[in-house]
N, C-alpha and C positions, 0 to 999 in steps of 0.2 A: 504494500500500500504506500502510494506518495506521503512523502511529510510536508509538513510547511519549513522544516529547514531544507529538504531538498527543495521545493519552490525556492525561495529565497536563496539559496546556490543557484539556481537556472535565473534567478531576475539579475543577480548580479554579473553573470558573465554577460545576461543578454546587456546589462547597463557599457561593462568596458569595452564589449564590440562596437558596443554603439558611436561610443567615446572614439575608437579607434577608427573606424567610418569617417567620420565627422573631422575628423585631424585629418584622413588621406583627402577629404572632399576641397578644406579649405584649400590645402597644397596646390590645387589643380584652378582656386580660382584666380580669374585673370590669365589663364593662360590659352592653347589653344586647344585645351580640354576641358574646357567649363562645363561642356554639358554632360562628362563624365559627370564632374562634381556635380551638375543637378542630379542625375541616376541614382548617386551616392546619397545624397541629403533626402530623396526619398527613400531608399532604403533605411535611413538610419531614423524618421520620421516611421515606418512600420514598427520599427525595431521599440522605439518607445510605445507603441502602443501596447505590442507584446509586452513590455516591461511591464504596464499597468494593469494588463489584462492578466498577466500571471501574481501581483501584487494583490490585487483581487482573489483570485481564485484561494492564494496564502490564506489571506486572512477569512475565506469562507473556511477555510480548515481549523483555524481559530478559532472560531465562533461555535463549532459542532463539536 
C-alpha cells in the first residue's frame, strides 16, 4: 500500500525536476532556441500540477 511518505518522496523529486527544467529552459532564452524553452516551461508548468495533485492525494492519506 502507498504511504504518504512515499507520496511526499515522488512530490519532491517531481519538485527538483521541475527546478531542473526551468534552469535548462531559462538557459535557452534569448537564444535561437526559445521555443525549446517554451516546450520546456510547459512541461515544467505540468510538472507542478502533478506536484499538487500528488500533494493532495498525501494529505487524503492523512486524513483516512
Amino acid at each position: 500500500m502507498v504511504s504518504q511518505a512515499e507520496l511526499s518522496s515522488l512530490e519532491t523529486a517531481i519538485r527538483e525536476l521541475s527546478e531542473r527544467i526551468t534552469l535548462a529552459a531559462d538557459e535557452l532564452v534569448g537564444t535561437k532556441e526559445e521555443d525549446v524553452a517554451l516546450d520546456l516551461y510547459e512541461v515544467e508548468r505540468s510538472l507542478k500540477t502533478a506536484q499538487r495533485r500528488i500533494a493532495r492525494a498525501a494529505d487524503g492519506l492523512a486524513k483516512s
